[in-house]
C-alpha positions in Angstrom: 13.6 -19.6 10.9 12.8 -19.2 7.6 16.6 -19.8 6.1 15.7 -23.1 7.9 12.6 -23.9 6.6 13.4 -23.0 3.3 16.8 -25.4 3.3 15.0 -28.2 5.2 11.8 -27.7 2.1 14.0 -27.8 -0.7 14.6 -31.5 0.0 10.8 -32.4 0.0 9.9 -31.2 -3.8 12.9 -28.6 -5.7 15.4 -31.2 -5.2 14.2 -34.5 -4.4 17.1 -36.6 -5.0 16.1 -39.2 -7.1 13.0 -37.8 -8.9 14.7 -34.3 -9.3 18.6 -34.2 -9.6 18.4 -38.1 -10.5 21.2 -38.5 -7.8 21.1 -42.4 -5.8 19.9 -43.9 -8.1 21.8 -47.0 -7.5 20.5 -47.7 -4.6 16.9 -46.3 -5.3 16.5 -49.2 -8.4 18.2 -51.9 -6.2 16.6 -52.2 -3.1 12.8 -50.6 -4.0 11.1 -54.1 -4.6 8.9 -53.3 -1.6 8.0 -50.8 0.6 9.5 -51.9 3.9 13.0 -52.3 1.9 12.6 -48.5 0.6 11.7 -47.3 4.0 14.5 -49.0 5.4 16.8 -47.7 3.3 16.0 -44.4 3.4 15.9 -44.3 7.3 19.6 -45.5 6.9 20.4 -42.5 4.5 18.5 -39.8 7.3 21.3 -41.2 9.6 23.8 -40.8 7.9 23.5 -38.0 5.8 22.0 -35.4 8.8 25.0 -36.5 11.4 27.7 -36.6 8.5 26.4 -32.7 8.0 26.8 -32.1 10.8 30.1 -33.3 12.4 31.1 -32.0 8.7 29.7 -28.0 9.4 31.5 -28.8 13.2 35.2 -29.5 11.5 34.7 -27.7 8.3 37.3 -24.7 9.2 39.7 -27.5 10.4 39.9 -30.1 7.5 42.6 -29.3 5.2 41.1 -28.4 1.7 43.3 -31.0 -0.2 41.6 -33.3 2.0 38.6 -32.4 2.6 37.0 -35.6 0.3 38.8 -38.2 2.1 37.4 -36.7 5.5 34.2 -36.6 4.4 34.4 -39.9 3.3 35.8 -40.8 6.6 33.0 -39.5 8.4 30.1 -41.3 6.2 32.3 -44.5 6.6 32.0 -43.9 10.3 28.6 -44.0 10.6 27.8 -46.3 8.0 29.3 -48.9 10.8 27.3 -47.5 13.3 23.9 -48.3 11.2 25.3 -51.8 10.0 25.8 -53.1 13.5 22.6 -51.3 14.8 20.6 -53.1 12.0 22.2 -56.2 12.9 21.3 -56.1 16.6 17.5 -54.7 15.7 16.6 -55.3 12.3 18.3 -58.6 11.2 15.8 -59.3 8.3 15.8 -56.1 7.2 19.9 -55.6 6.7 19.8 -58.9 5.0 17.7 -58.0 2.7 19.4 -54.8 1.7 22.8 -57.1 1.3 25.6 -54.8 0.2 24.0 -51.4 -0.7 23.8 -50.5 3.5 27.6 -50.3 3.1 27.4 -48.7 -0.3 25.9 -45.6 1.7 29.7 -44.6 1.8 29.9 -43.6 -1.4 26.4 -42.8 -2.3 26.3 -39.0 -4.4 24.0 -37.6 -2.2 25.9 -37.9 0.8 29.2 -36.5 -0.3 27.1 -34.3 -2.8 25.2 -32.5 0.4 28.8 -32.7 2.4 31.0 -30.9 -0.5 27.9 -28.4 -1.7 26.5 -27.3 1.3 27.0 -28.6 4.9 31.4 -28.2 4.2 30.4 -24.1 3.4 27.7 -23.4 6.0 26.8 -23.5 10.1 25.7 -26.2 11.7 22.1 -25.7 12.1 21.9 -25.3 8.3 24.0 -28.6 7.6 21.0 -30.0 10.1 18.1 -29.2 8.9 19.6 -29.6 4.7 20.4 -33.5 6.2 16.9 -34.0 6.9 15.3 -32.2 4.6 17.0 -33.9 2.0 17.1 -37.6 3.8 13.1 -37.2 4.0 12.9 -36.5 1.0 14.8 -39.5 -0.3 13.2 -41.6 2.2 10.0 -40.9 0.8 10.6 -41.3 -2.8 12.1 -44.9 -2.1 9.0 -45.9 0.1 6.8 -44.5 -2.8 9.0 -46.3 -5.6 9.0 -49.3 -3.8 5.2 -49.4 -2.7 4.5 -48.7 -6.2 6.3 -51.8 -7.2 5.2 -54.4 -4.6 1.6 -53.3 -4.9 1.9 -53.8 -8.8 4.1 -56.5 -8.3 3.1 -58.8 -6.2 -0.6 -57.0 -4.8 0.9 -56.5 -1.3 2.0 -53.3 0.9 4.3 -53.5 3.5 3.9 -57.2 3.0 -0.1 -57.0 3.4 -2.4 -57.8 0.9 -4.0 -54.9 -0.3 -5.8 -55.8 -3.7 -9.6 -57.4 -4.5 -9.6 -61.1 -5.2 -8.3 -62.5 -8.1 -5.6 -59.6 -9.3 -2.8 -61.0 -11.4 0.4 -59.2 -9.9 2.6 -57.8 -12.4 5.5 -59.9 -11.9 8.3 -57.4 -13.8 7.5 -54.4 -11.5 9.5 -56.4 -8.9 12.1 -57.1 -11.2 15.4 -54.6 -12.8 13.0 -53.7 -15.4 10.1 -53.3 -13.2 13.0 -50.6 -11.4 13.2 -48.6 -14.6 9.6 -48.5 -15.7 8.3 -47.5 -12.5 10.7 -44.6 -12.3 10.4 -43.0 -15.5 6.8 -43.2 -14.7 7.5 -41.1 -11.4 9.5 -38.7 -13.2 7.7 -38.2 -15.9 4.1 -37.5 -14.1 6.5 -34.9 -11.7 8.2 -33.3 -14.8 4.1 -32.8 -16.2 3.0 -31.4 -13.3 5.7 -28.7 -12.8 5.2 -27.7 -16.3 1.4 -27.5 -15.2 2.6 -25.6 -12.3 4.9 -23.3 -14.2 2.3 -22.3 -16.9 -0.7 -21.7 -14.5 2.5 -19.3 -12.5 3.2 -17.3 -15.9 -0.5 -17.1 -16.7 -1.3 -15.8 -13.2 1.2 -13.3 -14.0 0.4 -11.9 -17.0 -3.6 -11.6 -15.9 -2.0 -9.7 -13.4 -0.1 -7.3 -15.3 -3.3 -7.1 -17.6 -5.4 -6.2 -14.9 -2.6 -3.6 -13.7 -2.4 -2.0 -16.9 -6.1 -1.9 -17.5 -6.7 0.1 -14.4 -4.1 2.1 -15.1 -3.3 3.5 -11.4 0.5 2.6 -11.7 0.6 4.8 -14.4 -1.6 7.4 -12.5 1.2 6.9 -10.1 4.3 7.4 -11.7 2.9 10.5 -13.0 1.5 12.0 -9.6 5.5 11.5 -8.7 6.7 13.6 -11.7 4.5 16.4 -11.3 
């Protein structure tokens, strides 16, 4: 349980896709003008990424390695059909206003990055819980992106208004450069706050080894052991 946890975690914070190994960030640019377009998106990527981990982990000892891309690839393409006709039949609106990056999923890093570094190399429960630790995690930085933007930009959220009277929306923040700004904003404000993180963690331990050495016991110790 706690190999799980730990591989489904990773996904939420140590390697969130796009704010930590800057991977989908195609799709993360493109279709983040609002919140419900983010969220949307990264439902699609949950679906395909956990089952393509999985049927991947299921087949891994049978794909040939010279092949092993092209299966994968395969299998993402597979389901990718499976979410574009499901998103047709329930969410019309929504599919049309992701356009051509629903069937970009194919090819999208993180998919066949997950497939070639993890779920092709470990059991199946692990390919499951890494495919939705990771696809949560994405799907929560595009809904954050993208409610960033539309609030800024155009002083809705999930297509509510949600600021006082009179704001003046930021019109770029729903535009490419609006994309860009916004997330190196993100990253930046996450690459502060581990090096926040990180210095309180090496200051925590060296008051420790301050306080260890002032008392002197392991010391004590070491030479109760000798004698």
């Amino acid at each position: 349980m706690i190999r799980m946890w730990k591989e489904f975690s990773k996904g939420l914070w140590k390697e969130l896709p796009p704010f930590r190994l800057m991977l989908g960030l195609c799709p993360t640019l493109a279709v983040t003008a609002s919140a419900n377009d983010g969220l949307g998106m990264g439902a699609a990527v949950i679906f395909v990424l956990t089952l393509s981990n999985v049927l991947i982990s299921l087949v891994r000892k049978i794909i040939p390695q010279k092949v092993r891309i092209a299966c994968y690839i395969a299998i993402a393409a597979t389901l990718v059909v499976v979410v574009e006709l499901l998103m047709q039949a329930f969410a019309y609106p929504l599919y049309q206003s992701l356009g051509i990056f629903v069937p970009l999923i194919v090819v999208n890093c993180i998919i066949l990055g997950r497939a070639e570094a993890f779920a092709g190399k470990n059991p199946v429960h692990l390919a499951l819980v890494d495919g939705l630790g990771i696809g949560i995690g994405y799907m929560i930085s595009l809904t954050f992106l993208g409610s960033l933007r539309e609030v800024l930009g155009k002083g809705t959220w999930f297509g509510h208004p949600v600021m006082w009277d009179g704001f003046e929306p930021f019109g770029f923040m729903v535009m490419a450069p609006g994309a860009f700004i916004a997330l190196g904003l993100i990253v930046g404000a996450m690459n502060f706050l581990n090096m926040r993180m990180a210095k309180k963690k090496a200051q925590g331990a060296l008051q420790e080894m301050d306080g260890c050495a002032a008392c002197g016991g392991c010391a004590m110790a070491t030479k109760s052991r000798e004698l």
